[in-house]
Backbone as JSON Lines, residues from 0, in Angstrom:
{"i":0,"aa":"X","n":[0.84,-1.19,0.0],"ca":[0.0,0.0,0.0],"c":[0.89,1.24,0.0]}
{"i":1,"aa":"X","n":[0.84,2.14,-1.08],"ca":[1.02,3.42,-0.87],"c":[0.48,4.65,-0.8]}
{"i":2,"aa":"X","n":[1.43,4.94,-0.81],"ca":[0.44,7.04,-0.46],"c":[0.64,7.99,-1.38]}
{"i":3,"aa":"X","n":[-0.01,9.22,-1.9],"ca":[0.57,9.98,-2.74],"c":[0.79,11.19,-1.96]}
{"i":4,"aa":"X","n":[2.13,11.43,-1.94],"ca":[3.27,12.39,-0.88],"c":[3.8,13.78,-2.37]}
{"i":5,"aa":"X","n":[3.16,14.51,-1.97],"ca":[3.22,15.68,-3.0],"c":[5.09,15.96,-2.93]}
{"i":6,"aa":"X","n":[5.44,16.49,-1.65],"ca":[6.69,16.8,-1.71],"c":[7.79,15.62,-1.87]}
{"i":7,"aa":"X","n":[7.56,14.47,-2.33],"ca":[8.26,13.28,-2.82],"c":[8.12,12.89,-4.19]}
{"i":8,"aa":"X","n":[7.09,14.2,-4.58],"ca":[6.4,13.72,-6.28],"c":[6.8,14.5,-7.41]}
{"i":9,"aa":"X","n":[7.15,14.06,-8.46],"ca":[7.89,15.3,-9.53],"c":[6.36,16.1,-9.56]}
{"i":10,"aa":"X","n":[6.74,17.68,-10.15],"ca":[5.54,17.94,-10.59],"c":[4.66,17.53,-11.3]}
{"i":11,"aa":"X","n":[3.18,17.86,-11.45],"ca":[2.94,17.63,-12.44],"c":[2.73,18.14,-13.4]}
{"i":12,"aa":"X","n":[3.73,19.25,-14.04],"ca":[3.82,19.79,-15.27],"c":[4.68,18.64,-15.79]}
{"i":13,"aa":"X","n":[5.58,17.89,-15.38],"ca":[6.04,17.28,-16.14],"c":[5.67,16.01,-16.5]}
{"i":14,"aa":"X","n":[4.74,15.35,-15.83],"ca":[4.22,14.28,-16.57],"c":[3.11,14.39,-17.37]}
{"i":15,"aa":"X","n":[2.31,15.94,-16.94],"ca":[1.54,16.29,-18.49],"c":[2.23,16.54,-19.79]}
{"i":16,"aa":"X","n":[3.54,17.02,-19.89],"ca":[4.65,17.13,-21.21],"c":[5.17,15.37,-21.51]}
{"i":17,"aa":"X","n":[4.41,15.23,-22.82],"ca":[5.06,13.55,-23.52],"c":[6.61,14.11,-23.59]}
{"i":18,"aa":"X","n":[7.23,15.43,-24.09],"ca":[8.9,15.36,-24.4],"c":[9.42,15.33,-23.09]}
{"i":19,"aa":"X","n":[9.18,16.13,-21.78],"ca":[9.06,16.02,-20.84],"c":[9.12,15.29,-19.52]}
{"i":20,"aa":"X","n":[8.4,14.19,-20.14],"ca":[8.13,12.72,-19.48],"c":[9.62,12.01,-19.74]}
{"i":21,"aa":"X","n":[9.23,11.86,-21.11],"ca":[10.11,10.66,-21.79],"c":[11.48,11.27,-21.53]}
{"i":22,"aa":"X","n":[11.9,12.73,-22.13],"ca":[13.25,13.25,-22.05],"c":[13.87,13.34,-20.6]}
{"i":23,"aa":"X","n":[13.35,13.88,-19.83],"ca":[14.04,14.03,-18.09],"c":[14.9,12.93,-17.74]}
{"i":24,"aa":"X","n":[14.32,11.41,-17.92],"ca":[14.78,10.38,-17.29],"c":[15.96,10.43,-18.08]}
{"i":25,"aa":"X","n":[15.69,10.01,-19.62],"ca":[16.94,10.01,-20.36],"c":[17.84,10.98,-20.24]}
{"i":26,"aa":"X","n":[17.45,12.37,-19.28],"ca":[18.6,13.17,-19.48],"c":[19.09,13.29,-18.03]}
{"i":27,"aa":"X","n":[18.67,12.94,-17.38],"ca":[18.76,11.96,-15.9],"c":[20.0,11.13,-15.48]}
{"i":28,"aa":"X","n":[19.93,9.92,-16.5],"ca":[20.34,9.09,-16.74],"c":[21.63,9.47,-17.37]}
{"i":29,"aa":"X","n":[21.67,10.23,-18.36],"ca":[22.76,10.59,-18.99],"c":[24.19,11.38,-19.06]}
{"i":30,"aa":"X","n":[23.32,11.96,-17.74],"ca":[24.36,13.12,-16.66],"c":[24.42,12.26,-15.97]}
{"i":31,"aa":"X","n":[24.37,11.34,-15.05],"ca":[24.78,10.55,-14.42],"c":[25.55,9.6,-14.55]}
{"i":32,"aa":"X","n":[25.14,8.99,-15.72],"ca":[26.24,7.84,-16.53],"c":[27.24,8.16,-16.88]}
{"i":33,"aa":"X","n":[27.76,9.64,-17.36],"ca":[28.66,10.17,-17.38],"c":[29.48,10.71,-16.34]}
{"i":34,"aa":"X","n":[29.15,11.13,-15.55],"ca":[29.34,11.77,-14.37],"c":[30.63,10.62,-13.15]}
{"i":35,"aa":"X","n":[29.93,9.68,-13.48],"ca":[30.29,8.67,-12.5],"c":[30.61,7.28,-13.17]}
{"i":36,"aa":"X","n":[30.91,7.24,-14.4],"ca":[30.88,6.11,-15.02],"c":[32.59,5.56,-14.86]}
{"i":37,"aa":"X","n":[32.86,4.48,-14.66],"ca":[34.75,4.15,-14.51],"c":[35.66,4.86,-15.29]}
{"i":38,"aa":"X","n":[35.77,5.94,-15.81],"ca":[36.76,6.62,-16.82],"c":[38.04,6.3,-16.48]}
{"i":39,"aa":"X","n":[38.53,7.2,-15.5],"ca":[40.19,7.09,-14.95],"c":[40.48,5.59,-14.21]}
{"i":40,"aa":"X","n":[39.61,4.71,-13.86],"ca":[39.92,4.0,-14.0],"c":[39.71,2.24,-14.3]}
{"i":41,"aa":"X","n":[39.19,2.39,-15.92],"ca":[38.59,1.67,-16.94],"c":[39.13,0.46,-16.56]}
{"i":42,"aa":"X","n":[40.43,0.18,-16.85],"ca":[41.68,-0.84,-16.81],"c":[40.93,-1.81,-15.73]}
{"i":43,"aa":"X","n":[41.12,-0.97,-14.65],"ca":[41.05,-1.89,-12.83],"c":[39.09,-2.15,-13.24]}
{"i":44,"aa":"X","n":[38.61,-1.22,-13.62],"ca":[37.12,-1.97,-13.63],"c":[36.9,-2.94,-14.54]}
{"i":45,"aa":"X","n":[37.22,-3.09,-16.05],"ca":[37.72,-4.08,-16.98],"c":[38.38,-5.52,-16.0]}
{"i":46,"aa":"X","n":[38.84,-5.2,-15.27],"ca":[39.12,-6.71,-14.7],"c":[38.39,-7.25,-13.27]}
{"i":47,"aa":"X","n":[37.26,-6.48,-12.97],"ca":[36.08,-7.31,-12.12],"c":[36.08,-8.62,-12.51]}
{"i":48,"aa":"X","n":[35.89,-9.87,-11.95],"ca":[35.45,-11.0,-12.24],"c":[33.67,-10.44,-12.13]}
{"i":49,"aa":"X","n":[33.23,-10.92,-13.49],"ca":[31.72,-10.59,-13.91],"c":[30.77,-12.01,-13.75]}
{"i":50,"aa":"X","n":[29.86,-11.82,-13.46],"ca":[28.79,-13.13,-13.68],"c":[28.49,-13.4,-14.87]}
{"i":51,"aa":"X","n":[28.49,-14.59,-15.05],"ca":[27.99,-15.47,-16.21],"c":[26.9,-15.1,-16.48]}
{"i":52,"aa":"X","n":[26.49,-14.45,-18.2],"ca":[25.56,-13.64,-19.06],"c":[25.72,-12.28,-18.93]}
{"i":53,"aa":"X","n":[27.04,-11.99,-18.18],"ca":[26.75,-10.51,-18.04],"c":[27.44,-9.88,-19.92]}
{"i":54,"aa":"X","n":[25.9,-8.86,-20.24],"ca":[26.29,-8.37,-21.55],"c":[27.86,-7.46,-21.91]}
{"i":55,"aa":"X","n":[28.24,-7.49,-23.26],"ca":[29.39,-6.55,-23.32],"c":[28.78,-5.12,-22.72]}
{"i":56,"aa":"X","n":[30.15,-3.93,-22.58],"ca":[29.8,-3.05,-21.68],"c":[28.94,-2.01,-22.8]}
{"i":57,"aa":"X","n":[28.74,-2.08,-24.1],"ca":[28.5,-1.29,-24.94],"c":[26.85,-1.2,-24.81]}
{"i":58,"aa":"X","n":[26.25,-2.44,-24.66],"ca":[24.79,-2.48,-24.27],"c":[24.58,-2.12,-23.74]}
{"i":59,"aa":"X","n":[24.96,-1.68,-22.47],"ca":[24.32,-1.06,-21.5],"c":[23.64,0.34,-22.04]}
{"i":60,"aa":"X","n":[24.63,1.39,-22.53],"ca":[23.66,2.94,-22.73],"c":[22.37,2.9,-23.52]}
{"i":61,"aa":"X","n":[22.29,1.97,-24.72],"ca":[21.74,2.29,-25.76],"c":[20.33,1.34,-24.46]}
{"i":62,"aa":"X","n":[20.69,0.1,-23.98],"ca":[19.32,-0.33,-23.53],"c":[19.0,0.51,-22.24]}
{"i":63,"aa":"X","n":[19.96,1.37,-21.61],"ca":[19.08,2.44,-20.2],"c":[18.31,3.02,-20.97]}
{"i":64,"aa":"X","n":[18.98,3.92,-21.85],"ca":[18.74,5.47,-23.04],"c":[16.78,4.61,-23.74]}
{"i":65,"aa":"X","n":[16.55,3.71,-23.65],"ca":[15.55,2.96,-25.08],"c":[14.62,2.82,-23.27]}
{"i":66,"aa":"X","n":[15.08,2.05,-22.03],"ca":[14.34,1.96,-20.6],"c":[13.72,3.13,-20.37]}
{"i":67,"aa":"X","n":[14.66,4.35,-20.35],"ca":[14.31,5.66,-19.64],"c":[13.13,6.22,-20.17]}
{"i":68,"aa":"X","n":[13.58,6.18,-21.63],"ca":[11.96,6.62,-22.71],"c":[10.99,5.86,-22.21]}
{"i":69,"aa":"X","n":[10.83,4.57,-22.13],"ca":[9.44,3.72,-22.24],"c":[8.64,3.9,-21.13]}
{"i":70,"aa":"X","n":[10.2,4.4,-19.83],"ca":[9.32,4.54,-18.34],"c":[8.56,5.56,-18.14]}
{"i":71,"aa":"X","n":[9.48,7.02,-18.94],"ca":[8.8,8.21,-18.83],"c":[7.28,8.01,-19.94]}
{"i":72,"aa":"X","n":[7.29,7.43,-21.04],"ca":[6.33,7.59,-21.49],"c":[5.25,6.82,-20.71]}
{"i":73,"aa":"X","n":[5.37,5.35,-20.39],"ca":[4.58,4.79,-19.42],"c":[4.16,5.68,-17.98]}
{"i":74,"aa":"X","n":[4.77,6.71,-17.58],"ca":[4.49,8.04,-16.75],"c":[3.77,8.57,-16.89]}
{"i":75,"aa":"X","n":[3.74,9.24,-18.2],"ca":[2.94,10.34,-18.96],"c":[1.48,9.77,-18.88]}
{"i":76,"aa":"X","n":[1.49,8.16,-19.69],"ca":[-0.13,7.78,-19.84],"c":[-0.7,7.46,-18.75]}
{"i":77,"aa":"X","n":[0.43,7.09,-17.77],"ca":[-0.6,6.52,-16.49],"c":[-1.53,7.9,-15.88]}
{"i":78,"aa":"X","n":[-0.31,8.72,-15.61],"ca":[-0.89,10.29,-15.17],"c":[-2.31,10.89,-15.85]}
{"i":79,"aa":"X","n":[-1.87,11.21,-16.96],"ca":[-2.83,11.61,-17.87],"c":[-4.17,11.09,-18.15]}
{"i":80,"aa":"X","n":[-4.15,9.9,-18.25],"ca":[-5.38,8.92,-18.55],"c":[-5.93,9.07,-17.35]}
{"i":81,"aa":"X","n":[-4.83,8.69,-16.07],"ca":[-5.63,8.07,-14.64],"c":[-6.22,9.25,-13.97]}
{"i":82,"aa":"X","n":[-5.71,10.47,-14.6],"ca":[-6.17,11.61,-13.42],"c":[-7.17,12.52,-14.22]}
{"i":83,"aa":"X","n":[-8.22,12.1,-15.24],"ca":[-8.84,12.38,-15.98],"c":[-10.17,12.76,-14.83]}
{"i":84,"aa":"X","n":[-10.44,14.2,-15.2],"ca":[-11.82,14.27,-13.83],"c":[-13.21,13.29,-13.87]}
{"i":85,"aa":"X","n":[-13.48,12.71,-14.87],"ca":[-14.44,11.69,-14.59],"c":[-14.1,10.28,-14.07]}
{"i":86,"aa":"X","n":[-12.61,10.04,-14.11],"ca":[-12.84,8.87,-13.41],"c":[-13.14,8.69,-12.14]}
{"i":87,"aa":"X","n":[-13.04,7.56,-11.24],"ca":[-13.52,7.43,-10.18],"c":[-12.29,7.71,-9.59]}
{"i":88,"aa":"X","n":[-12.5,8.09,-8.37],"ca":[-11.41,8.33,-6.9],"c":[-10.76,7.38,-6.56]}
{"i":89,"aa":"X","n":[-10.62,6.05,-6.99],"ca":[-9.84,4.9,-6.71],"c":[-8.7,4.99,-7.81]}
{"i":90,"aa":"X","n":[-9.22,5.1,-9.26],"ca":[-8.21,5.43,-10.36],"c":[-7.53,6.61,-10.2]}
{"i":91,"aa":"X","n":[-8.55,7.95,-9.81],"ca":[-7.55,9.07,-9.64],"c":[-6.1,9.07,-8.51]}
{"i":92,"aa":"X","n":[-6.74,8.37,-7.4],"ca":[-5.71,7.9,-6.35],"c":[-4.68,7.16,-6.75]}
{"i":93,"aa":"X","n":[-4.47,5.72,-7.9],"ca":[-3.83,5.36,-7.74],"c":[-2.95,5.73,-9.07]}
{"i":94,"aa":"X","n":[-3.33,6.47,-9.91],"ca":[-2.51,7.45,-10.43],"c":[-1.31,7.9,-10.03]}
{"i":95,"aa":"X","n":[-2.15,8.63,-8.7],"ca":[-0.94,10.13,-7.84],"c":[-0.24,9.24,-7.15]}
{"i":96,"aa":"X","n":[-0.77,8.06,-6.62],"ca":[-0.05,7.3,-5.61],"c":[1.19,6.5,-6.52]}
{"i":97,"aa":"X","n":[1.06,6.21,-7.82],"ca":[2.04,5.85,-8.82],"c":[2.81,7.14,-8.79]}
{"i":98,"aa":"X","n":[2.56,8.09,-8.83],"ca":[3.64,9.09,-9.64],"c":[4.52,9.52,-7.98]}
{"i":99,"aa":"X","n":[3.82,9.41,-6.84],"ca":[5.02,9.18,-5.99],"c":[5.79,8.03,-6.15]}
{"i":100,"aa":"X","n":[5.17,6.9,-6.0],"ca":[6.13,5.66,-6.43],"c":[7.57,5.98,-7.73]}
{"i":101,"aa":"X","n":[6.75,6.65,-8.61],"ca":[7.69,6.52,-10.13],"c":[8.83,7.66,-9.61]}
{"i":102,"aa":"X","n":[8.35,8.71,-8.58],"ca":[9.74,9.61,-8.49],"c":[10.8,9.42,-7.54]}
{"i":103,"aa":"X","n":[10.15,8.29,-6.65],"ca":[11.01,7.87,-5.61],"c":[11.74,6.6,-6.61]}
{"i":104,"aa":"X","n":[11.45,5.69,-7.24],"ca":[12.27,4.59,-8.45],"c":[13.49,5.31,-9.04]}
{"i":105,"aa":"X","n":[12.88,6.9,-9.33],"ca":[13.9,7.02,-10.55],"c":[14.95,8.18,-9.85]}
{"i":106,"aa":"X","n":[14.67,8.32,-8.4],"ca":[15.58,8.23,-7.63],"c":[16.91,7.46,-6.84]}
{"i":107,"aa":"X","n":[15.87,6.23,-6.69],"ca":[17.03,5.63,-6.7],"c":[17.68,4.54,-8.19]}
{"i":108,"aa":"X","n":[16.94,5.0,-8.89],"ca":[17.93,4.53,-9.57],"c":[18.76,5.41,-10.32]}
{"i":109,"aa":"X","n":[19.07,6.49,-10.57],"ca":[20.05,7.7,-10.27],"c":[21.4,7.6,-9.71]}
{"i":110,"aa":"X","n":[20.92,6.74,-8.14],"ca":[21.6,6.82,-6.95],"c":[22.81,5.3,-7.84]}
{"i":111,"aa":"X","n":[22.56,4.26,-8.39],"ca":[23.04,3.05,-8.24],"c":[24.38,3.73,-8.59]}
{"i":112,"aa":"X","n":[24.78,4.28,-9.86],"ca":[25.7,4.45,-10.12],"c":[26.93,5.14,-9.23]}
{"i":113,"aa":"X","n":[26.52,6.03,-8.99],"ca":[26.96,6.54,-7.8],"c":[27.78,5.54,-6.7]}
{"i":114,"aa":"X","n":[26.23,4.7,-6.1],"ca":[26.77,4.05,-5.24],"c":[27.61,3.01,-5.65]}
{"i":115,"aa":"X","n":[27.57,2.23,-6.36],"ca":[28.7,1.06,-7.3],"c":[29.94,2.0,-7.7]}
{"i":116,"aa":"X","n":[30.04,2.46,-8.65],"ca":[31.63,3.31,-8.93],"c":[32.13,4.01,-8.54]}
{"i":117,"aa":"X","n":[31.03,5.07,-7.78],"ca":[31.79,6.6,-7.14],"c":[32.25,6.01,-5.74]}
{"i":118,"aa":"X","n":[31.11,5.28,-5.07],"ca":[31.44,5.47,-4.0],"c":[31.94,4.01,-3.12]}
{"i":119,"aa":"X","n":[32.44,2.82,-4.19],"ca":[32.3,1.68,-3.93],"c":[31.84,0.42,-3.12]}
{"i":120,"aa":"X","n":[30.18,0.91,-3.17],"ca":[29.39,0.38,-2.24],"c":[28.82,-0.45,-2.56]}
{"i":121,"aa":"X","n":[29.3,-1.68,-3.16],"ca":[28.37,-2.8,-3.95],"c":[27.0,-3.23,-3.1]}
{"i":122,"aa":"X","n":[27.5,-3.64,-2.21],"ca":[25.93,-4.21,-0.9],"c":[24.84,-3.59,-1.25]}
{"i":123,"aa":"X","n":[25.56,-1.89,-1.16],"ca":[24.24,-0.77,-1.14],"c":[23.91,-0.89,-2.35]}
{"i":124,"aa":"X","n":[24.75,-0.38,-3.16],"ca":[24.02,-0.58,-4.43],"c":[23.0,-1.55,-5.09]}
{"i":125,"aa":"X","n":[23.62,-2.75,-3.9],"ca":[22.69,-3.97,-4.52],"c":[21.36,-3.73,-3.69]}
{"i":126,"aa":"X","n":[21.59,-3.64,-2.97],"ca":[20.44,-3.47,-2.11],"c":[19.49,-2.34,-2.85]}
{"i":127,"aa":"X","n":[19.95,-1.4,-3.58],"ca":[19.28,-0.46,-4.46],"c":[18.59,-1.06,-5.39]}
{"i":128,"aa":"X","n":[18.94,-2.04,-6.01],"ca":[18.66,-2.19,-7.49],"c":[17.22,-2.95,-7.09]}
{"i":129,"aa":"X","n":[17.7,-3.69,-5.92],"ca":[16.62,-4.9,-5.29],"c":[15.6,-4.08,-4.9]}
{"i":130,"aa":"X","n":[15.52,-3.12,-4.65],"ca":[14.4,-2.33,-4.24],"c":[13.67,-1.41,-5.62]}
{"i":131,"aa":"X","n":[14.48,-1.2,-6.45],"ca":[14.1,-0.93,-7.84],"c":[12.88,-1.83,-8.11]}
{"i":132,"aa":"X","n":[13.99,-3.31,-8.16],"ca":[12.67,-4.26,-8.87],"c":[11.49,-4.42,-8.19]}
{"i":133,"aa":"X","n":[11.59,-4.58,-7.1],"ca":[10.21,-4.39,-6.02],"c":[9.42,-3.27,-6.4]}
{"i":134,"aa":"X","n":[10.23,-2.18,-6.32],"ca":[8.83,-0.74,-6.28],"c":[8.81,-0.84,-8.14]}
{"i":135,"aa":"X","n":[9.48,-1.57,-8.82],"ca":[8.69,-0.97,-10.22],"c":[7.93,-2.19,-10.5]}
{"i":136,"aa":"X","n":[7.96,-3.66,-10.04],"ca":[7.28,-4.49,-10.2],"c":[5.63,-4.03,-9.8]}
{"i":137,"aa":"X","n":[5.57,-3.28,-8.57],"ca":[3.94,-3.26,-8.03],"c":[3.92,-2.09,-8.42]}
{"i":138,"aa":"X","n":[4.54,-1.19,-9.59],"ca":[4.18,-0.23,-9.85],"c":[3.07,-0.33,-11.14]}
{"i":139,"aa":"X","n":[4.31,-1.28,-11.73],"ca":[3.53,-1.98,-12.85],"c":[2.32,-2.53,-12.52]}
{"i":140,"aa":"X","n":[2.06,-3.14,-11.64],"ca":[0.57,-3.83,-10.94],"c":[-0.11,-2.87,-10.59]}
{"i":141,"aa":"X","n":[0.03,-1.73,-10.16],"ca":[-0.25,-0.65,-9.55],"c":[-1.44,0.05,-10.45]}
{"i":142,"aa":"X","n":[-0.54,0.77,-11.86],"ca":[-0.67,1.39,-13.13],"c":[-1.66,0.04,-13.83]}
{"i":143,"aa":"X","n":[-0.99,-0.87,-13.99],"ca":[-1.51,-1.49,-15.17],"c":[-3.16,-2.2,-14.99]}
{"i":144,"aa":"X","n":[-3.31,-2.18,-13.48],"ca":[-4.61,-2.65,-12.76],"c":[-5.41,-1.87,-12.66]}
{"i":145,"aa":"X","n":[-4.97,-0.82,-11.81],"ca":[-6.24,0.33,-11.8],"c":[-6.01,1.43,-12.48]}
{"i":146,"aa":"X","n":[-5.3,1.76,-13.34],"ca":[-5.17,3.09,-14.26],"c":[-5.06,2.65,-15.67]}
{"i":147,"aa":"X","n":[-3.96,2.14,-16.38],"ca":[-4.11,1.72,-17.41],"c":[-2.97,1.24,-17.77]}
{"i":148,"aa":"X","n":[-4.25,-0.68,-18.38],"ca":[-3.08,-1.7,-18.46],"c":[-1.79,-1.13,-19.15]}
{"i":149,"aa":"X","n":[-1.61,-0.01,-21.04],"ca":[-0.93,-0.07,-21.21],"c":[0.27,0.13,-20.69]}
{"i":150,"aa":"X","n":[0.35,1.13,-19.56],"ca":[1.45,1.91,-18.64],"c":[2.09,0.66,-18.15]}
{"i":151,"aa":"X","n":[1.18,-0.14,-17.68],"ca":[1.71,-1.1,-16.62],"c":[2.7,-2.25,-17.38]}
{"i":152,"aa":"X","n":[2.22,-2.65,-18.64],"ca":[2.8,-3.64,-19.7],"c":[4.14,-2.8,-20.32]}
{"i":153,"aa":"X","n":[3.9,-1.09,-20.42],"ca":[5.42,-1.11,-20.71],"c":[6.25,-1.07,-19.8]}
{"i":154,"aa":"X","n":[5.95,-0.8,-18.4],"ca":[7.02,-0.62,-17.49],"c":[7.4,-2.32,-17.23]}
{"i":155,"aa":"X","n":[7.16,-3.28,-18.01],"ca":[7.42,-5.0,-17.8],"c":[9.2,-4.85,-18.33]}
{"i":156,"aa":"X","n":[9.45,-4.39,-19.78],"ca":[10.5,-4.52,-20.27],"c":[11.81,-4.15,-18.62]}
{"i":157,"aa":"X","n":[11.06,-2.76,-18.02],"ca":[12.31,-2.38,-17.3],"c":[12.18,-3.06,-15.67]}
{"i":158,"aa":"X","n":[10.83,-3.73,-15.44],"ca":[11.36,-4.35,-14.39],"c":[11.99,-5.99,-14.77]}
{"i":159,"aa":"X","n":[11.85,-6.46,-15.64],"ca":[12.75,-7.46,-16.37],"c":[14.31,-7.7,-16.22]}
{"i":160,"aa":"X","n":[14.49,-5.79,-16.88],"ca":[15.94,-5.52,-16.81],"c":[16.41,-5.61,-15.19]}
{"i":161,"aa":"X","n":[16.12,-4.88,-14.39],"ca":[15.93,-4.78,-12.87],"c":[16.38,-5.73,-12.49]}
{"i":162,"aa":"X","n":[15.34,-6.53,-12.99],"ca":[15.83,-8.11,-12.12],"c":[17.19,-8.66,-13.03]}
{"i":163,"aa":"X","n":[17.43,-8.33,-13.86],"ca":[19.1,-8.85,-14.68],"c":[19.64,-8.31,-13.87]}
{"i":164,"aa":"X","n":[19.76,-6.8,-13.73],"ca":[20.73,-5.66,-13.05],"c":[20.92,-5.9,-11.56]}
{"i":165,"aa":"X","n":[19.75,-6.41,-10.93],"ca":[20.31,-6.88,-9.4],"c":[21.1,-7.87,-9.51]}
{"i":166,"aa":"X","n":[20.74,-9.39,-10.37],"ca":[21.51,-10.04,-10.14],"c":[22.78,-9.91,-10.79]}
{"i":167,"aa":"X","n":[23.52,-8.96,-12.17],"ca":[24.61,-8.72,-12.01],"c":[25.64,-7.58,-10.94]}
{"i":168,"aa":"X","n":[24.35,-6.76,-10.38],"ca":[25.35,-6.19,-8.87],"c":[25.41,-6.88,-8.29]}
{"i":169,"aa":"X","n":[24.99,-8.01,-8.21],"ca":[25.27,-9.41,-6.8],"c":[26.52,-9.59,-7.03]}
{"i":170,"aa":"X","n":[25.94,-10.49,-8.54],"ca":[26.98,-11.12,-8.85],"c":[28.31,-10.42,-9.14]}
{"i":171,"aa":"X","n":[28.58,-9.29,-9.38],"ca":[30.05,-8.71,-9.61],"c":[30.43,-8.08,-8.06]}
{"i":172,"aa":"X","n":[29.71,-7.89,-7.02],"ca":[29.99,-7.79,-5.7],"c":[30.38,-9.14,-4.72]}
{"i":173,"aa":"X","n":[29.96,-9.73,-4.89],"ca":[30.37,-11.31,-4.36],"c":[31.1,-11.64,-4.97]}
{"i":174,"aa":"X","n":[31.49,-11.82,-5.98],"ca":[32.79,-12.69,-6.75],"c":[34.18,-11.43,-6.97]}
{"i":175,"aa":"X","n":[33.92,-10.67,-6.48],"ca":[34.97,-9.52,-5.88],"c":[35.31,-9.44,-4.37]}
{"i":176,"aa":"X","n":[34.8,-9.84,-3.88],"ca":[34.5,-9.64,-2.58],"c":[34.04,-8.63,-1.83]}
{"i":177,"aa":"X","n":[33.05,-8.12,-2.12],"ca":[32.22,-6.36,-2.37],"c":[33.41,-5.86,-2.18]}
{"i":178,"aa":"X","n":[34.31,-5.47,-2.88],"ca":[35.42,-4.57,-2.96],"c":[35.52,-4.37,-4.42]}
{"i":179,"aa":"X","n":[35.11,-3.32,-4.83],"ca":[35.34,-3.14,-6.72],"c":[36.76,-2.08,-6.62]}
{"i":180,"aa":"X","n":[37.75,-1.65,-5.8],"ca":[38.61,-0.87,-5.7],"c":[39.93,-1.61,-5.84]}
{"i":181,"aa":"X","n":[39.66,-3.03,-5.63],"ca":[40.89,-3.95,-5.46],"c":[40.29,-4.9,-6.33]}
{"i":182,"aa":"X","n":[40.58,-5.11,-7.7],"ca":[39.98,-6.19,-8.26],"c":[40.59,-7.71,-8.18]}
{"i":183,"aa":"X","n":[40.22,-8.64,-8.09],"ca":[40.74,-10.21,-7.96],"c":[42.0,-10.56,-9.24]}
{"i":184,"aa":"X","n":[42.38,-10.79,-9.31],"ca":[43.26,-11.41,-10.08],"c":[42.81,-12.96,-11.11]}
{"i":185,"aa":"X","n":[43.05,-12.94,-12.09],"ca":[42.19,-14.85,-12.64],"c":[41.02,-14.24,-12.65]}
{"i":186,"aa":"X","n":[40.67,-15.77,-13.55],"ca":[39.14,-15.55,-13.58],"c":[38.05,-16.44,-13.35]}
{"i":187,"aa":"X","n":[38.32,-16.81,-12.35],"ca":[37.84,-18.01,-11.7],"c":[36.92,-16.78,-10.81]}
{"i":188,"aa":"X","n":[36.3,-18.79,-9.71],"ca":[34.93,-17.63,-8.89],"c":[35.59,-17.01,-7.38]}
{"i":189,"aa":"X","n":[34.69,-16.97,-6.65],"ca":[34.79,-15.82,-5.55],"c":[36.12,-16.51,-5.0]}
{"i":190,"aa":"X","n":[37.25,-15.8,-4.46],"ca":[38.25,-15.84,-3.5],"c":[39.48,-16.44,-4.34]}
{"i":191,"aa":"X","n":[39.17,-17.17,-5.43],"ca":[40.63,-17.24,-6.45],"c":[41.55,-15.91,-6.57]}
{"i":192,"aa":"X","n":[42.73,-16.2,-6.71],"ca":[43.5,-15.3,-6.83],"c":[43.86,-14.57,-5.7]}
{"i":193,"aa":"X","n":[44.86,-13.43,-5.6],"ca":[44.79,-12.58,-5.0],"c":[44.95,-11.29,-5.38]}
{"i":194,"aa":"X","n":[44.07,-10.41,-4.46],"ca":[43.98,-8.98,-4.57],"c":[45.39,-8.47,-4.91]}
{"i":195,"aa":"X","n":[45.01,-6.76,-5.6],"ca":[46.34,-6.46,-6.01],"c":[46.22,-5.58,-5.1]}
{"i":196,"aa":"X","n":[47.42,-4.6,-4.64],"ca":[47.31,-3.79,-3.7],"c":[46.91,-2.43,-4.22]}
């Protein structure tokens, strides 16, 4: 059960704007990915021991950049449709009560990067992502039940991803030994090798 918490909620000028919706996240996302992404030091992150299926590193922008659109647009219709003055007070509610949900999600997911590279906090981070998939899973149930199924069916693609993305912060935090600052040596699983100094 949630609540709709105005001062936890983007406005809503911006989920009445479709460029608005869709663009913020992606530009969200994009200052952030940059911001904090391994630059100076590529080399030492290049040699994480990674979990098995984890994609090359090139997939990642193009599938956040293609996520960010579908979520903001899945934003836009839930808002728009659900907070229409004839519907009933159960749909209008769980509208607003989504669009707190959707600004607290795309908060923390903002935060992951941060917490994984800047600040080398794998646990947390994981613990972030895991809470991602939770609040966008019943967001999707949320939207797609009482406001409108389509919102809820596109936000499926990104809690999908969610659940990949927790289990590769697991998995590249445990088979490091939540330490991404000292990477393992070999490429074998957790505790092979030894750390470099």
């Amino acid at each position: 059960m949630t609540t709709y918490i105005p001062s936890l909620t983007m406005p809503e000028a911006v989920f009445n704007s479709l460029p608005t919706s869709v663009l913020l996240p992606i530009a969200l996302g994009t200052a952030v990915g940059f911001s904090t992404k391994p630059a100076t030091n590529h080399r030492e992150s290049m040699a994480l021991k990674q979990p098995p299926l984890r994609p090359p590193a090139g997939v990642f922008a193009p599938v956040w950049t293609t996520l960010y659109g579908i979520m903001g647009y899945a934003a836009y219709r839930a808002i728009n449709i659900g907070t229409l003055p004839l519907n009933s007070t159960e749909t209008i509610l769980a509208a607003r009560e989504g669009a707190t949900l959707y600004t607290i999600q795309l908060g923390l997911n903002l935060a992951w990067m941060p917490l994984f590279y800047g600040l080398n906090r794998p646990v947390l981070a994981t613990m972030d992502a895991a809470a991602l998939f939770g609040i966008n899973a019943y967001l999707a149930w949320l939207w797609g039940t009482k406001v409108d199924s389509v919102a809820g069916w596109l936000l499926a693609p990104y809690v999908a991803w969610l659940g990949f993305a927790t289990y590769l912060s697991f998995g590249t935090g445990y088979l490091n030994d939540w330490d991404l600052m000292r990477p393992t040596l070999g490429g074998g699983g957790r505790g092979e090798g030894k750390k470099t100094s």
